[in-house]
MARMI-455142 format. One line per field, with one value per residue (C-alpha): x, y, z. Coordinates in steps of 0.001 Angstrom, whole numbers. Example, Ala and Ser with C-alpha at 12.3 -4.5 7.8 and 13.67 -1.06 7.14 Angstrom:
<atoms>
x: (12300 13670)
y: (-4500 -1060)
z: (7800 7140)
</atoms>
This chain:
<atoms>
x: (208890 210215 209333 205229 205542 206631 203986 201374 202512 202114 198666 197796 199630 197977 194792 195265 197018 193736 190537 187831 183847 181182 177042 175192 171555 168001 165238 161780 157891 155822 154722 158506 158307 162051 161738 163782 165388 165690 168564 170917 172801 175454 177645 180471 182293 184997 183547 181823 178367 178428 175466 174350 171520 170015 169531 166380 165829 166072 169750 172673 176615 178973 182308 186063 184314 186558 185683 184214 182996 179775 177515 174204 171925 169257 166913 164336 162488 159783 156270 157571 158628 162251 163883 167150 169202 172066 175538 178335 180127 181852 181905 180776 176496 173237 170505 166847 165066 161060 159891 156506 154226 153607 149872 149585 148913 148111 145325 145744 148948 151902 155288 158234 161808 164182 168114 170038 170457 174028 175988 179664 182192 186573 186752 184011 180175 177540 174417 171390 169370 166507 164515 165354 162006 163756 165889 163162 163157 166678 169655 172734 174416 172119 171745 175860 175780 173231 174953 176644 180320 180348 180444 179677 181919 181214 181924 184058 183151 185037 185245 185425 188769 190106 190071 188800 186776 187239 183412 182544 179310 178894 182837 183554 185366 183294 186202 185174 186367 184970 182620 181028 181143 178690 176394 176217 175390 172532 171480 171109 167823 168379 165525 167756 170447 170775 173286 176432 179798 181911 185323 188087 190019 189995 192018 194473 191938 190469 192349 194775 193024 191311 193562 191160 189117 186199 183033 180286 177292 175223 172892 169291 168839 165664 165740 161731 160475 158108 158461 158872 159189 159231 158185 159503 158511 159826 159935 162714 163066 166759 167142 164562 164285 162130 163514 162131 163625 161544 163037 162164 163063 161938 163491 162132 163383 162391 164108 167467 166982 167592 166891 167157 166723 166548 166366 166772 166071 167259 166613 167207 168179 170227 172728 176650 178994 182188 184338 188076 190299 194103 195629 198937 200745 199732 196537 194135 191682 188428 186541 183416 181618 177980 177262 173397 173375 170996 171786 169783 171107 169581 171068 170217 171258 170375 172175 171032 172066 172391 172925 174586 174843 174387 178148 177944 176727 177925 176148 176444 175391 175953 175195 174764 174501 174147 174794 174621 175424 175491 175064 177007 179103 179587 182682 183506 186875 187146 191018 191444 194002 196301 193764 190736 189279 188566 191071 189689 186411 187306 183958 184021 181612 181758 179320 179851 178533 179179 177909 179540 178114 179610 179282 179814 180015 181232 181029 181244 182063 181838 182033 182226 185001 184072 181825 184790 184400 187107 185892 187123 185657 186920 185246 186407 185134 185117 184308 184678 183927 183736 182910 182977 182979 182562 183065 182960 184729 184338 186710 186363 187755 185985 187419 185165 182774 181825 183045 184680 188590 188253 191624 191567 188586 189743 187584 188373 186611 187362 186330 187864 187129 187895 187985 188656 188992 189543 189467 190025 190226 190168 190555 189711 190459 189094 190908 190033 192536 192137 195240 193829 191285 193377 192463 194302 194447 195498 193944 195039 193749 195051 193557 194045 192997 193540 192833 192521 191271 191773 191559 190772 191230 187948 188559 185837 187181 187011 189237 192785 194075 196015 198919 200325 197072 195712 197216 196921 197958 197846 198011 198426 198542 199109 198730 199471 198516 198600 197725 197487 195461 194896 192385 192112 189761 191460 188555 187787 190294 190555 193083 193731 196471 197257 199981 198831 201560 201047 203218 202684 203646 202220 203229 201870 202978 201887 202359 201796 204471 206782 206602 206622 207054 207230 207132 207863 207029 206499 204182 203516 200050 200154 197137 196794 193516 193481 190279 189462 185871 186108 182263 178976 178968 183132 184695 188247 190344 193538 193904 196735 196481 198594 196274 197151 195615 196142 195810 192242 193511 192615 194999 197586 196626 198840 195993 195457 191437 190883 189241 189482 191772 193956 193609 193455 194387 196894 197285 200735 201751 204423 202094 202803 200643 200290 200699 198363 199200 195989 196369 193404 192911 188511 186372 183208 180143 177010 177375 175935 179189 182520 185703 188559 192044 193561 196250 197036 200393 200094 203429 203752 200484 198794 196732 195652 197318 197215 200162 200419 203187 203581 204585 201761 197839 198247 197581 197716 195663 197704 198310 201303 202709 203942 203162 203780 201077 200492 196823 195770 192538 189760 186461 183207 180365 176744 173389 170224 167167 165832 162790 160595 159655 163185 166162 169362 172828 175699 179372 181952 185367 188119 191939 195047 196715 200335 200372 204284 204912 208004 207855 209213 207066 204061 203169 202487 199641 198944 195889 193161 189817 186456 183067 179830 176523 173514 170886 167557 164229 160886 158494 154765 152425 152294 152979 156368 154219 154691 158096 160237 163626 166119 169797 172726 176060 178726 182384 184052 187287 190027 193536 193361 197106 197892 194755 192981 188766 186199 183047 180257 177198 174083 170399 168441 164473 162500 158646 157995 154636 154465 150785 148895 150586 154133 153453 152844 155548 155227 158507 159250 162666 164062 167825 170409 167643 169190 172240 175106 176704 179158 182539 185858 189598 192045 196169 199072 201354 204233 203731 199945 196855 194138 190919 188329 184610 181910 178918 175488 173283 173129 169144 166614 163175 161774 158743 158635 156049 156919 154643 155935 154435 154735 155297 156748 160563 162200 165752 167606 170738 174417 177077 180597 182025 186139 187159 188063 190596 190307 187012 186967 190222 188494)
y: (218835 221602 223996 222582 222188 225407 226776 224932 226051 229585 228947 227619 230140 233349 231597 231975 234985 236926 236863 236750 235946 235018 235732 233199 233281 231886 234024 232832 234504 234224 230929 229474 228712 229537 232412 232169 235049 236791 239763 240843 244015 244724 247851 248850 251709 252461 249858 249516 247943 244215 242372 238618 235997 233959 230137 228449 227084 231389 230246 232611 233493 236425 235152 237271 239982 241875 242038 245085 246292 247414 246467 247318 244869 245401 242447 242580 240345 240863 240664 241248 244618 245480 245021 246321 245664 246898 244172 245441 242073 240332 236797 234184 235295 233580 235420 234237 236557 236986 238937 240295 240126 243655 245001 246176 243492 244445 241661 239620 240753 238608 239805 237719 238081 236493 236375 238054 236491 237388 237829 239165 238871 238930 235647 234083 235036 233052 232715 231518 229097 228502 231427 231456 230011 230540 227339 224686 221740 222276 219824 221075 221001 222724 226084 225985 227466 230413 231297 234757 234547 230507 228594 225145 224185 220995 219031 221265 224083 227427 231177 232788 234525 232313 228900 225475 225369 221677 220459 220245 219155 219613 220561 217152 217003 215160 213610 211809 212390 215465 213314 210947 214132 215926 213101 213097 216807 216039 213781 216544 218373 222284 222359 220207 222645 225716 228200 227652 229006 230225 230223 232444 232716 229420 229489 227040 224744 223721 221340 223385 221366 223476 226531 228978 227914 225844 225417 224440 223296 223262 221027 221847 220123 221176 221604 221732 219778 217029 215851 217529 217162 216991 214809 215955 214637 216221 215979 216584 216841 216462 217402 214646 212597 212694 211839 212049 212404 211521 212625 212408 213823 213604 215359 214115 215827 214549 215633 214859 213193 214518 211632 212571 210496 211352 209482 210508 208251 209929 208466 210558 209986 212650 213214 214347 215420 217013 218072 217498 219570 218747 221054 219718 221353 219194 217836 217769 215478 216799 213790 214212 212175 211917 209518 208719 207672 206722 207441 205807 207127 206220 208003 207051 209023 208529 210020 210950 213522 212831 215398 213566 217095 220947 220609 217118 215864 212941 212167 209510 209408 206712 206764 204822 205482 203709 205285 204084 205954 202996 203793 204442 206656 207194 208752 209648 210979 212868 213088 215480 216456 218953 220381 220285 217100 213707 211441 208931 208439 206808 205425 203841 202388 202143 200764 200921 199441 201180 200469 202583 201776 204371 203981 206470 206464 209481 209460 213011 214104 217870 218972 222610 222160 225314 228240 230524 229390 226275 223750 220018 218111 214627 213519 210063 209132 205868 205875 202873 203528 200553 201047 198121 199032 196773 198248 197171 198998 198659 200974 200608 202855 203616 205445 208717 207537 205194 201927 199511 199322 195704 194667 198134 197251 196713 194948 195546 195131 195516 195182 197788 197681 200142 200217 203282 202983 206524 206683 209638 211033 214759 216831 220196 222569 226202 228062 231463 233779 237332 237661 236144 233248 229974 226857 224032 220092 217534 215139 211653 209990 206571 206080 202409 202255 199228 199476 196633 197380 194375 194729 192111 191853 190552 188336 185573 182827 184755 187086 187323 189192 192370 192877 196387 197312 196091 197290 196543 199205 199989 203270 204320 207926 208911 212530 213665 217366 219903 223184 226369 229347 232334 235801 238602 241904 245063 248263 248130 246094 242419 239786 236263 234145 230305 228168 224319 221636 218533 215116 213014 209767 208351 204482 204053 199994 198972 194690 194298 196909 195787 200146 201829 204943 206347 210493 211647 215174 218089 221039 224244 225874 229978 232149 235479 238094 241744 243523 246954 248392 251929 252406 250833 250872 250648 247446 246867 243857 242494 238674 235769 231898 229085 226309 222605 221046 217578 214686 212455 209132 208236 210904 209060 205705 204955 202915 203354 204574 204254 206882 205570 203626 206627 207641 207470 208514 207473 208344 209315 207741 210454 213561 216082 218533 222123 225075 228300 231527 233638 237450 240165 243737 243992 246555 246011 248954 248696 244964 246090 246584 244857 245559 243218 243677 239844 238329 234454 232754 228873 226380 223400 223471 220055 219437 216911 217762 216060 214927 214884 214159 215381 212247 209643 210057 208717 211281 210240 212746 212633 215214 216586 219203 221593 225176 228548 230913 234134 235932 239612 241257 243307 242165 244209 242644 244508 243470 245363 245154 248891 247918 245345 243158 242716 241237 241666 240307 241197 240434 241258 240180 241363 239830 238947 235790 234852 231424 229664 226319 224884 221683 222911 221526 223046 226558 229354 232068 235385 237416 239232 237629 238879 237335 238975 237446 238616 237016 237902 237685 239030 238921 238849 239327 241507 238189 236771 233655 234061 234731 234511 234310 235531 234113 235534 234870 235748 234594 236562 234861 234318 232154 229670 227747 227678 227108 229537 229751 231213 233421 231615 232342 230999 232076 230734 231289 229874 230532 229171 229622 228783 227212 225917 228613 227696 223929 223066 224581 224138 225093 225303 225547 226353 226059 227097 228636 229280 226107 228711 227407 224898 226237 225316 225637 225934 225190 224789 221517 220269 223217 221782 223893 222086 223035 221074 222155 220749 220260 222411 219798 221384 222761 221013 221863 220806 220828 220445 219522 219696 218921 219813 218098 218365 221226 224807 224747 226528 227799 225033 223711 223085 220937 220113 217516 215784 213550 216902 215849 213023 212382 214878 213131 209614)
z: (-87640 -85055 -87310 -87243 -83165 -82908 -85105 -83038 -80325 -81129 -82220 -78310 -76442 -78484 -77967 -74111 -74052 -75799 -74149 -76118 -76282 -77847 -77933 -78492 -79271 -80095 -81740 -81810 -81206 -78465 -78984 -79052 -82638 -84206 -86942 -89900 -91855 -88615 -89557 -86767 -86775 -84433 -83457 -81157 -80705 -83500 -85448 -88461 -88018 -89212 -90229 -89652 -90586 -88084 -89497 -90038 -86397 -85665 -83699 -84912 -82776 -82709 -82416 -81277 -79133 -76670 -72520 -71204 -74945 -75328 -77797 -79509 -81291 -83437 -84487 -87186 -89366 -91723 -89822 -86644 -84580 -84396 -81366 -79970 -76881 -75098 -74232 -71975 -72379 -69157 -70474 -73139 -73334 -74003 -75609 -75721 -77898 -78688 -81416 -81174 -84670 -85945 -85449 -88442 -91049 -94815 -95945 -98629 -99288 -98808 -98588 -99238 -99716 -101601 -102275 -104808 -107856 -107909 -105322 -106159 -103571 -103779 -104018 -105161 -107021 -105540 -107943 -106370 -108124 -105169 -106124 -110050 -111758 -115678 -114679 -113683 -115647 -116652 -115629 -113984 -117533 -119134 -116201 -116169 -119759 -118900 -115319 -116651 -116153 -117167 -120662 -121619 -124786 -125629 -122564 -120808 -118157 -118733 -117206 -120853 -121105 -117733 -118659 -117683 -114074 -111692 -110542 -107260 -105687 -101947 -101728 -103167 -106654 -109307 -111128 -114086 -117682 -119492 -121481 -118273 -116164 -118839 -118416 -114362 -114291 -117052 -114688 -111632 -112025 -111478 -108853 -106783 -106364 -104109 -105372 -107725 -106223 -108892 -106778 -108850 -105409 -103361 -100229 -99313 -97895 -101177 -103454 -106079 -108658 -111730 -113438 -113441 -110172 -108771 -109686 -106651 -106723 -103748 -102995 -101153 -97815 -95966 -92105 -92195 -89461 -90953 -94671 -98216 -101669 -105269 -108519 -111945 -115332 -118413 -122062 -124444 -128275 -129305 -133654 -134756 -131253 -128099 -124867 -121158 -117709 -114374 -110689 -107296 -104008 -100855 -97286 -93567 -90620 -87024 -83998 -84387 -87465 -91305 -93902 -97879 -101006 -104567 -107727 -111504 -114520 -118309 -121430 -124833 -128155 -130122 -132390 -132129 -134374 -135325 -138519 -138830 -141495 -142823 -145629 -146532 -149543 -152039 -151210 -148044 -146499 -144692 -142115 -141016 -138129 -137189 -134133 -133569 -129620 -127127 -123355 -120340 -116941 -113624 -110958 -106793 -103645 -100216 -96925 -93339 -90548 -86931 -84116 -81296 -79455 -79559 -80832 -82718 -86031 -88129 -91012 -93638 -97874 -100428 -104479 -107303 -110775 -114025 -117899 -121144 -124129 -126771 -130615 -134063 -135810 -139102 -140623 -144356 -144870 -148199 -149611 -152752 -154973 -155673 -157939 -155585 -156690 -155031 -155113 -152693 -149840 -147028 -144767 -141040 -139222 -136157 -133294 -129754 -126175 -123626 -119695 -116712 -112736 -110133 -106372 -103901 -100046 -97587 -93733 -92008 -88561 -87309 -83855 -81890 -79253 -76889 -77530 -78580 -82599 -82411 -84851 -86074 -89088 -90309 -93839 -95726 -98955 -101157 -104883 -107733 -111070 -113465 -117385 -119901 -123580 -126894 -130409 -133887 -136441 -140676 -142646 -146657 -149225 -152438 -156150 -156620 -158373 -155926 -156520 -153346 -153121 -151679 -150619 -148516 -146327 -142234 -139648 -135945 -132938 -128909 -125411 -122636 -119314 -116645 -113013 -110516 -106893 -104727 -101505 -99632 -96186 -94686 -91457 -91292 -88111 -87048 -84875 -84361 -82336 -81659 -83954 -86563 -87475 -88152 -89908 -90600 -92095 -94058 -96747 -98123 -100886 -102881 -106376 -107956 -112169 -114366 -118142 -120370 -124256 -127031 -130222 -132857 -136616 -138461 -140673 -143068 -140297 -137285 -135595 -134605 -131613 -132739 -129653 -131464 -131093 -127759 -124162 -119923 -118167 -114421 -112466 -108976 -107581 -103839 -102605 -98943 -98426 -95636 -95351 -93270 -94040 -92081 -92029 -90173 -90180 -89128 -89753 -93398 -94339 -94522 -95171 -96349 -96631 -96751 -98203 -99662 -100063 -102072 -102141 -104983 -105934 -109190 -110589 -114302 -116036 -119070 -119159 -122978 -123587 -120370 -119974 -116623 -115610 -111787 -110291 -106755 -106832 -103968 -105067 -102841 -103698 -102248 -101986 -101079 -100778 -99912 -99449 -98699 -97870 -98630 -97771 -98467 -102072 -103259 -102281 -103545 -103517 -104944 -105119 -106123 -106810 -107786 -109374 -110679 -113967 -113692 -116526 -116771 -116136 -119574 -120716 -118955 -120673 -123324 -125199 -128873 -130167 -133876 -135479 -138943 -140562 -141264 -137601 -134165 -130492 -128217 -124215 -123243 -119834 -119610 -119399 -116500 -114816 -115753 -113303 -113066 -111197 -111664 -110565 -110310 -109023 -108190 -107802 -107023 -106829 -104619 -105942 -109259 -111429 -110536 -112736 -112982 -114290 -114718 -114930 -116062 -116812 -117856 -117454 -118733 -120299 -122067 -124618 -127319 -130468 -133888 -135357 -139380 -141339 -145491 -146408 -145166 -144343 -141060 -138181 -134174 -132402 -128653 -125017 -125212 -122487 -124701 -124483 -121907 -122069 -120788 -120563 -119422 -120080 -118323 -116898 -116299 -114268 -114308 -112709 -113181 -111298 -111093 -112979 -111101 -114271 -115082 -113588 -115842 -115517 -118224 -118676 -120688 -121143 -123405 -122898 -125011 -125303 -126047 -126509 -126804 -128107 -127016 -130218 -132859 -134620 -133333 -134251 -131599 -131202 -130105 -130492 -128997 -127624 -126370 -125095 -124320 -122250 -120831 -118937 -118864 -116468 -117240 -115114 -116449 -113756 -110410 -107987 -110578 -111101 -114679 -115951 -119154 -119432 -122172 -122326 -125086 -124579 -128002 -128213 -130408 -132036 -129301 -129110 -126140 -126010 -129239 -131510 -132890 -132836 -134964 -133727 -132350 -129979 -128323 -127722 -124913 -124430 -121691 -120241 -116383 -114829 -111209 -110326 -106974 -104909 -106220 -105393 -109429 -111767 -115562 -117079 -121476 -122948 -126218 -126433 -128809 -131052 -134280 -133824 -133193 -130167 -131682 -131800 -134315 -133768 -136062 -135123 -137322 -136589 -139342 -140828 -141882 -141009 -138903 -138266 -135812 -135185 -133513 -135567 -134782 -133444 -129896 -130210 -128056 -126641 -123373 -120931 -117649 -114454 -111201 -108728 -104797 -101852 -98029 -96213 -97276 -97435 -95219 -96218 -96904 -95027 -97003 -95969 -97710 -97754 -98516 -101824 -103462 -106055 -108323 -109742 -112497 -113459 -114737)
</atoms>
């Protein structure tokens, strides 16, 4: 506690000590009206020139300038004449400026300007979606895969050669389980999003959660006076099914007022599928499962801004959504001989009924507390998540030539039910100094679960409750963080630091199995960033991150799934996190080609593994924390534009991975691993109203942990023609053209070789309309907000 007073104390006293000011300022024409995209550069003397953006309402502020310095601005803007002025600063100043519209006007031509693509920074790359019209009509889930630098496998978000990615939308962690969490982001139309932050370097005021970084996605908010917005309809053929998705947004802005909605209804049939391998000495047993599902989401938001002052907003947002996946699988399960021949067929059926409702509520508070940059923010969240599931199961075993083993057929069937309560709260504070710009907080958050699955044996009578079978199991987790971070520019250098500590407590009880199990823990998250501007074009940096992988909370479940009746999957309540430190050395050229030289060292890593034993047929598929890893490998980042038609961004990764089990049981890996992407814009006419786009991405075969995966790749095409000066947009997709992109792993456990692999059932076409109403968007406004840990985690 001394040591934290003392620390504060510091912070006041240097603030006093230092003198500094700031310009303020307000650009607009000469009939008041604010100009947007105003661009502001600013000099002094032994300093580099800086550059700035003005916001939409033409308002922009220079923070930490020194008394008696002199300073020359230049403002420009596209239309209007350039203007410069002259500062000899004696205090905090208030510019009003008026830009005069240039004389000479080209007719009929318009001239526009739009943001990069790409934007690669230390930290962080920043692609903007706004301007991109190769993504319309897509959902989130479906632009994540094409954004160079990402990969959708299956339902999890990776950085190829990195690892797995945590979800954020609007600085808020979506924590749901891999599977629900794939479904939400289907249910977010691209067009609703403005930029993705891909955030390899988060500082210490971020949650440590996700070993390899964070993922966020942006949201558009207009700040156009007046109303706006959107209708979407699209169409969707999944394999042999047609589906349709229908959204709406609207944004009203008046005075002091911002009101949003949106609404999203999804409804598609398709198929899903996966392949499952076991090669024992003297025989083997190869399961394959084909699920036919329909899925209905409905997804509502609604929120509204307030400014109470220059200095005050609060603002307030609440959600609702709705999914159903419901349908069948259908599993046959070959066994064979010694010799190669079948021995037995094993078939399940299984159906399943499955309804999840989410609710959402945050309440945000930000205020300026002088002119000098100090800032405080206060942001509390709520979230419940409640899912109810029914299944019925039929297993029945039949000779090879296809007659029915009676007295082996097995009849189950269960109900589950879930419920999630988070709540969270979060203070953030600024502080800049002329040492250095401080910022500290704190965040709370309490999650409550309960679980409760039955199962049932069906029998000609009825059905008999199976208790071996069946579980109840509650789970608490409490997390108390703090952190401080600091930054500081010194010439062409710049620096980061911050230092994240987390208290846990976590309470897991099982009452059918009279099990609990309890953790106290203290975790200290470091973060470090070195940057060094050599010039315009050669920007170097060397960065360092601790990061946290924590369990789903049903990977924490001890419940039993049945697969078939020779298998099934089983939470373990006793699973710990697993710890990330990520190193990398950057270079980055005229922000066209950035090298990296990484490093990434996994401890205590989890994942599911299947358990098979010589002696039996039986296999339990459960998360175990068993395996050290460490990665290195090289990265090279390029982004061409030089020709006007075409816009071209290309990565490539190559690394190594040494992969250590510590069960004995459990067989380790090492090898070498590449991937390859490049996305592709063409642009068809002089004005870019007609465009195709081109997406390849190629993972060639790697060792992630300790499994092992084959080659696989993907091939995107898309055609977007933008109609009604850019107020009609008709948008066609073909993905996964030749059904490439489903990937296998193969691992060793018992000393029996496994192999897993998602079926190729991934290619879908779609068409899109969207119609935009109101008036022209200005650029849109972004806000952040708290609940950053824990709903990725259900």
């Amino acid at each position: 506690m001394r040591k934290i007073t003392a620390l504060l104390f510091f912070v006041f006293l240097s603030s006093a000590l230092f003198a500094q000011f700031t310009i303020n300022g307000i650009i607009h024409d000469e009939t008041a009206a604010p100009i947007a995209g105003v661009t502001i550069e600013f000099y002094s003397s032994g300093q580099a020139a800086k550059t700035l953006a003005a916001d939409a309402s033409g308002s922009f502020k220079i923070d930490a300038l020194r008394a008696g310095e002199k300073y020359l601005l230049q403002v420009s803007a596209t239309g209007y004449q350039e203007q410069a002025l002259a500062i000899q600063l004696q205090g905090d100043t208030t510019l009003d400026i008026v830009l005069t519209r240039s004389s000479t006007l080209l007719k009929g031509v318009t001239v526009t300007s739009k943001a990069k693509l790409i934007e690669i920074k230390p930290d962080k790359t920043v692609v903007n979606l706004a301007d991109n019209m190769t993504i319309v009509g897509n959902s989130i889930a479906e632009t994540l895969g094409k954004i160079p630098g990402l990969q959708m496998n299956g339902d999890r978000v990776t950085i190829p050669g990195k690892g797995d990615v945590q979800l954020m939308q609007d600085g808020r962690l979506i924590q749901l389980s891999q599977k629900d969490l794939l479904n939400y982001l289907k249910s977010i139309p691209a067009g609703n999003v403005s930029k993705i932050e891909i955030i390899t370097n988060p500082s210490a005021a971020y949650d440590a959660s996700g070993n390899a970084g964070l993922i966020n996605i942006i949201t558009r908010r207009s700040k156009q006076q007046g109303y706006n917005g959107s209708i979407q309809a699209g169409y969707k053929q999944w394999q042999h099914y047609p589906g349709m998705d229908v959204t709406g947004n609207i944004n009203y802005n008046s005075g002091k007022w911002n009101v949003y909605a949106n609404a999203n209804l999804f409804r598609i049939r398709h198929k899903y599928g996966f392949r499952w391998e076991e090669y024992y000495p003297n025989r083997s047993w190869i399961m394959s499962d084909t699920g036919d599902y329909k899925q209905h989401n409905l997804v509502l938001n609604a929120g509204a801004d307030y400014q109470l002052s220059q200095r005050s907003q609060i603002g307030f947002s609440a959600g609702f959504s709705r999914y159903f996946e419901g349908g069948a699988d259908y599993v046959r399960n070959h066994f064979y001989n010694g010799q190669g021949q079948t021995d037995s067929v094993l078939t399940t059926y299984a159906t399943y009924v499955p309804l999840a409702k989410t609710q959402s509520y945050n309440l945000y508070y930000k205020t300026k507390l002088d002119t000098t940059g100090k800032t405080f923010s206060m942001d509390g969240s709520f979230l419940t998540f409640y899912r109810t599931d029914e299944s019925d199961v039929t297993a029945k075993t039949f000779t090879p030539q296809g007659q029915p083993i009676e007295p082996s057929t097995a009849r189950f069937y269960n109900n589950t039910l879930q419920n999630i309560n988070i709540y969270a709260l979060k203070t953030d504070m600024e502080f800049p100094t002329s040492v250095a710009k401080l910022q500290w907080g704190g965040k709370v958050n309490f999650i409550e679960t309960y679980n409760n699955m039955r199962y049932y044996r069906l029998n000609g009578s009825g059905k008999d409750y199976d208790g071996q079978l069946s579980n109840e199991y509650k789970y608490t987790e409490n997390t108390q963080a703090l952190y401080l971070n600091g930054s500081r520019e010194a010439g062409n250098w710049s620096f980061q630091a911050g230092l994240r500590g987390e208290l846990t407590q976590t309470n897991g009880y099982s009452y059918i199995r009279q099990q609990g199990n309890k953790n106290n823990y203290v975790k200290l998250f470091p973060n470090a960033l070195v940057q060094f501007k050599k010039d315009d074009q050669n920007n170097f940096a060397l960065s360092y991150n601790k990061r946290v992988r924590r369990p789903t909370f049903w990977n924490l479940n001890p419940y039993i799934s049945i697969l078939t009746a020779y298998s099934y999957y089983e939470g373990n309540p006793f699973l710990q996190p697993e710890y990330n430190s990520n190193f990398q050395l950057q270079h980055n050229y005229n922000n066209k080609l950035t090298s990296a030289f990484f490093v990434a060292l996994t401890n205590n890593g989890f994942d599911d593994i299947t358990i098979a034993h010589v002696d039996t047929n039986f296999v339990m598929r459960t998360p175990k924390n068993f395996v050290n890893s460490t990665r290195f490998g090289i990265s090279e980042t390029y982004n061409f534009s030089a020709i006007r038609w075409w816009e071209s961004n290309n990565l490539f990764n190559l690394y190594y991975t040494n992969g250590r089990s510590k069960l004995d049981y459990v067989e380790g890996r090492k090898g070498w691993g590449a991937y390859v992407s490049s996305s592709n814009n063409f642009y068809l006419n002089s004005n870019k109203t007609l465009s195709a786009a081109v997406n390849f991405w190629y993972q060639f075969r790697e060792v992630t942990l300790v499994n092992q995966s084959d080659a696989y790749y993907n091939i995107d095409l898309g055609l977007n023609a933008q109609l009604l000066k850019d107020k009609l947009s008709l948008n066609a997709n073909l993905q996964d053209v030749f059904g490439t992109s489903g990937a296998s792993y193969t691992t060793v456990i018992n000393g029996i070789r496994q192999k897993y692999a998602n079926l190729q059932l991934n290619r879908n076409f779609s068409l899109t309309l969207i119609f935009k109403f109101g008036k022209k968007e200005l650029p849109a406004s972004e806000r952040t907000n708290s609940n950053q840990e824990e709903r990725e985690r259900i």
